[in-house]
N, C-alpha and C positions, 0 to 999 in steps of 0.2 A: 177381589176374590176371583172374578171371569178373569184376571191376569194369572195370577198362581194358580188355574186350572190349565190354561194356555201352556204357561213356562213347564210346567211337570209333563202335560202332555208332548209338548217336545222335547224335552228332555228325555222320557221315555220311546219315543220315535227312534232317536240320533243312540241309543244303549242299546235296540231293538236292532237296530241297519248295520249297526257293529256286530253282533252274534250272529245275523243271518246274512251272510254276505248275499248281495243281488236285489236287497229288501229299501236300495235308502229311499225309494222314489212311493214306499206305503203308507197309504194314508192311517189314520189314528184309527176308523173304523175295521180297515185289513188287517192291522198289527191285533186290534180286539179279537175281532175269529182267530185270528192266526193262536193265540195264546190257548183257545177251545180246542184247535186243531191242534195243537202241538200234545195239549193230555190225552187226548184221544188217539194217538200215532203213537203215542207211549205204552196206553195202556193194549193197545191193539199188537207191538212188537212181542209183550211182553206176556201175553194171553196164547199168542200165536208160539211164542218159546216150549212155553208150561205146559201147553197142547201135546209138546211130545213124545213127555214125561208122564206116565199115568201119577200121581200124588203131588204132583210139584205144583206150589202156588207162587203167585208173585205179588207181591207188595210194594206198590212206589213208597218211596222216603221223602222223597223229594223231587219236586217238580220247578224247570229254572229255563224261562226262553227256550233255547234250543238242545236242553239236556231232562234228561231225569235219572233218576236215581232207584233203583228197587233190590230188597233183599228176595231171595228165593226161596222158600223152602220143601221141604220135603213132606210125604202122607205126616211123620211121627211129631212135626215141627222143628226139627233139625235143618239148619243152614245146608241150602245146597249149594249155591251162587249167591253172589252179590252181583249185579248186574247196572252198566250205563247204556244207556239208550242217548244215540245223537241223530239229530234231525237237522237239514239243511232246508231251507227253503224260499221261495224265489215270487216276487210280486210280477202279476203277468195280466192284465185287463182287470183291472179292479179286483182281482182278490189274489191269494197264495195259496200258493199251491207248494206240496213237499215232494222233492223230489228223488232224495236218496235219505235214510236211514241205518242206523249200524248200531248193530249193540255188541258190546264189548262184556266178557265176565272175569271177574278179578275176585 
């Protein structure tokens, strides 16, 4: 079982250092925060967006590594956006750190 904890947890490592280019050298506990930090840089784009906007709320759909996913909507509940949020982010002394973000609306 400590082997198929082992093998997933690398596995997950080496899926992780591919999405976040700059990340292959993080250990299993920085890719952990990093996964906190990444909903939290999400929900913080996406708060800071709808701040704008007096009615407009956002709702993540989905949350994925270095992406997430959220509808927008309006005071009445009407779609205002659909929105992505992408995050890049970079292992630097024992933890990660983000360094550029970009949210796209489609």
């Amino acid at each position: 079982m400590k082997f198929l904890l082992s093998c997933i947890a690398l596995s997950s490592t080496m899926a992780f250092a591919q999405n976040f280019p700059g990340t292959d050298r993080c250990t299993i506990g920085e890719i952990e925060r990093t996964f906190a930090q990444s909903r939290a840089m999400c929900d913080e784009k996406l708060s800071l967006f709808a701040s704008q906007y007096p009615g407009i709320k956002c709702d993540v759909t989905r949350y994925h590594l270095s992406v997430c996913w959220a509808n927008c909507y309006n005071s009445t509940g009407g779609l205002f956006a659909k929105a992505r949020v992408d995050m890049t982010a970079f292992c630097e002394s024992e933890h990660v750190s983000y360094r550029r973000t970009k949210i796209t609306f489609y």
